[in-house]
TORKEGU-973778 format. One record per residue (C-alpha): residue number from 0; x, y, z; residue in three letters. Coordinates in steps of 0.25 Angstrom, whole numbers, plus 5000, padded with zeros to 4 digits. Layout:
BEGIN
nr->NUM u->X v->Y w->Z rest->ALA
...
This chain:
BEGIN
nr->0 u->5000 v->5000 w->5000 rest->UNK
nr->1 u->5008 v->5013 w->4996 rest->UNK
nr->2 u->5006 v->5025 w->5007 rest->UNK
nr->3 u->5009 v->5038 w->5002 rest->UNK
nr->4 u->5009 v->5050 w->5012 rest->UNK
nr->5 u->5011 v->5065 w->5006 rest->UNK
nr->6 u->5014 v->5075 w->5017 rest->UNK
nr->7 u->5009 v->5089 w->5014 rest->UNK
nr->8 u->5010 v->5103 w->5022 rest->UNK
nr->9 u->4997 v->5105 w->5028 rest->UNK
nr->10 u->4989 v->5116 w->5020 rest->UNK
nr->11 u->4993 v->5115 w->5006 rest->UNK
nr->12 u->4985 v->5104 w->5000 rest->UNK
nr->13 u->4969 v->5104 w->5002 rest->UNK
nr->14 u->4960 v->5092 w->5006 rest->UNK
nr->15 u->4959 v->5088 w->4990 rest->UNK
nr->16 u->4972 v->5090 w->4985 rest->UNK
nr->17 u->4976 v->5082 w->4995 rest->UNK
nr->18 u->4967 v->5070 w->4992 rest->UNK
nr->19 u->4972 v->5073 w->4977 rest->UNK
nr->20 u->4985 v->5071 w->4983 rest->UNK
nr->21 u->4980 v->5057 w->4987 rest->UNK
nr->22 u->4975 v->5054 w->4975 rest->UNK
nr->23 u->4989 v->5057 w->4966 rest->UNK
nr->24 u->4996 v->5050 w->4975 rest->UNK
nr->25 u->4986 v->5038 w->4976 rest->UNK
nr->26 u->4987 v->5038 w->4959 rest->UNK
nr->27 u->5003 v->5039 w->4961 rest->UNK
nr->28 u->5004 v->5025 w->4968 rest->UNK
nr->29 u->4993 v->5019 w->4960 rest->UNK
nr->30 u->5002 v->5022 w->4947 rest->UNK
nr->31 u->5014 v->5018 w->4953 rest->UNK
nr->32 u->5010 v->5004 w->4961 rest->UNK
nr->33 u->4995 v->5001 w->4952 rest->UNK
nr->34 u->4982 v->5004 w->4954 rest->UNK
nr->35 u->4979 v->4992 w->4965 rest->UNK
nr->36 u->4988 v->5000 w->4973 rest->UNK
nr->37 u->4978 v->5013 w->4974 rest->UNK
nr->38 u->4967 v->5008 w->4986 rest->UNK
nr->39 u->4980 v->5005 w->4995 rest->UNK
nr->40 u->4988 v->5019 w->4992 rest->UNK
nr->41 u->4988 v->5027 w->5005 rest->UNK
nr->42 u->4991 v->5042 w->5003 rest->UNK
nr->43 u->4992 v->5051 w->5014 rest->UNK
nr->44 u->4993 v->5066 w->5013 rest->UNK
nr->45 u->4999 v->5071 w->5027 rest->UNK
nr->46 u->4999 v->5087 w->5030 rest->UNK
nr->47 u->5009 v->5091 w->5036 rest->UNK
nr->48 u->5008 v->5103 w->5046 rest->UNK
nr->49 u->5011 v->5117 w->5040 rest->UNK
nr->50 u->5027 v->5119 w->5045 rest->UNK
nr->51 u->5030 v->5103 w->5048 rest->UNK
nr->52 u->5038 v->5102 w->5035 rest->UNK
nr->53 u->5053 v->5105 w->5032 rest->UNK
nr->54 u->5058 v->5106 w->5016 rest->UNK
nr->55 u->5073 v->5110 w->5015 rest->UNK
nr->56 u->5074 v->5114 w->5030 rest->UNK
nr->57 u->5061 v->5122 w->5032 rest->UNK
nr->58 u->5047 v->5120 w->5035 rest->UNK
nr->59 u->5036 v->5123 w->5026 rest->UNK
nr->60 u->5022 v->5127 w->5030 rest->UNK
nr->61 u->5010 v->5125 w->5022 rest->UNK
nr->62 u->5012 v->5141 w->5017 rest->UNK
nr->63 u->5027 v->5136 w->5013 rest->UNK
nr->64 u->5021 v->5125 w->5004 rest->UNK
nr->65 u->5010 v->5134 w->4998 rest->UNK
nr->66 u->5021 v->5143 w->4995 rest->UNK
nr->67 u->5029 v->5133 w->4987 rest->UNK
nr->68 u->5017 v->5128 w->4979 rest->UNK
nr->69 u->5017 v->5144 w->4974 rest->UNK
nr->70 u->4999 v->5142 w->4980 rest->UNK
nr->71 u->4990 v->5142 w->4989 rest->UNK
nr->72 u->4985 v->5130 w->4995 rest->UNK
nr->73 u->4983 v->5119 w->4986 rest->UNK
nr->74 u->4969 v->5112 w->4984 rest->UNK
């Protein structure tokens, strides 16, 4: 059974982009192990709290994220 966990900053995807991330990566594993393997792929989308994560020796807040993407949030 393949289990794929995503980790986001809290904030910068909304409830359905979320679920579409879900779905992508679900579709991901199917074309890469076969379609018996799609009702036992787990994916797990985590938020992280805004500030909990570190890129290059700094921590990013959801604004810091947002900011990279050049948008508001996404969704």
């Amino acid at each position: 059974m393949p289990f794929v966990s995503v980790k986001v900053i809290e904030g910068v995807f909304d409830e359905a982009r979320k679920r579409e991330i879900v779905e992508q990566v679900t579709e991901a594993m199917v074309r890469v192990e076969g379609e018996a393997m799609r009702p036992v792929t787990w994916v797990v989308v985590e938020e992280v709290r805004s500030g909990d994560w570190g890129m290059g020796g700094r921590t990013l807040t959801t604004q810091d994220v947002l900011a990279l993407a050049g948008s508001a949030p996404v969704g």
